[in-house]
C-alpha positions, -999 to +999 in steps of 0.1 A: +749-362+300+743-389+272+739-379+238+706-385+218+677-389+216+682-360+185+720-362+180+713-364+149+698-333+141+730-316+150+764-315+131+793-332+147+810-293+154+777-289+174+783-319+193+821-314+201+808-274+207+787-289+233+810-309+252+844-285+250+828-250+255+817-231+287+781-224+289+766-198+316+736-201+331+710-175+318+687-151+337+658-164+318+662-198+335+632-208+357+614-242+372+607-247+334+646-252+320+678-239+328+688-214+295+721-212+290+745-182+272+773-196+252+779-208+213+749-220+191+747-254+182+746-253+146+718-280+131+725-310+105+692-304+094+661-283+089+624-283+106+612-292+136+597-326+153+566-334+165+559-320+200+564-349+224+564-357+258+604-358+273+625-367+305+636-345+334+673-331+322+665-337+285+688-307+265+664-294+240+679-268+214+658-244+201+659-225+171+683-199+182+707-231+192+714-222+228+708-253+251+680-254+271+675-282+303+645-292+312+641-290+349+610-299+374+581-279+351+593-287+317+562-287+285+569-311+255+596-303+234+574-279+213+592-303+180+626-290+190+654-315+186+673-326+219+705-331+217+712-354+248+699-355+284+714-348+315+723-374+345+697-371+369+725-370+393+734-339+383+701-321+381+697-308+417+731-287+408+719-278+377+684-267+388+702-246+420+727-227+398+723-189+398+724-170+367+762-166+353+775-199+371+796-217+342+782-246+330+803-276+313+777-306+292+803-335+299+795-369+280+795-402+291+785-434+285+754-447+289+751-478+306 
């Protein structure tokens, strides 16, 4: 995953939180976004965004700060901050994984 386009919103403990800890997947998850269970990300600032269109594998974080990716029937972001986005390398894995697989947010650089 890359960080942004929101980073921002989110407090550098969120960010390490979201690269060093173990997610699992949720059994909420659907063709809309994969929900994980795992640590809240803890936000750097209040309110919401305007609703706007985003990209396969963006991460959005809603208010209760669990990660959410957006897989093949993702809305708009509803003005919920995303954090990062993954590779869309990684997405078919990510959209396959059954609920309680571990999931690890890994950054890299974008290029």
């Amino acid at each position: 995953m890359t960080l942004g386009p929101s980073d921002d919103w989110f407090t550098a403990t969120a960010v390490r939180t979201l690269t060093t800890h173990t997610y699992r997947v949720s059994s909420a998850s659907n063709r809309i976004g994969l929900r994980t269970e795992g640590p809240a990300l803890e936000r750097a600032r209040p309110g919401e965004l305007p609703s706007e269109g985003m990209v396969l594998g963006a991460i959005q974080v809603p208010p209760d700060g669990r990660p959410v990716v957006f897989l093949a029937d993702h809305p708009t972001t509803g003005g919920y901050p995303v954090i990062a986005v993954v590779r869309a390398t990684d997405l078919p894995g990510a959209a396959q994984a059954a609920p309680g697989t571990p999931v690890r947010f890994v950054a890299v650089r974008r290029r």
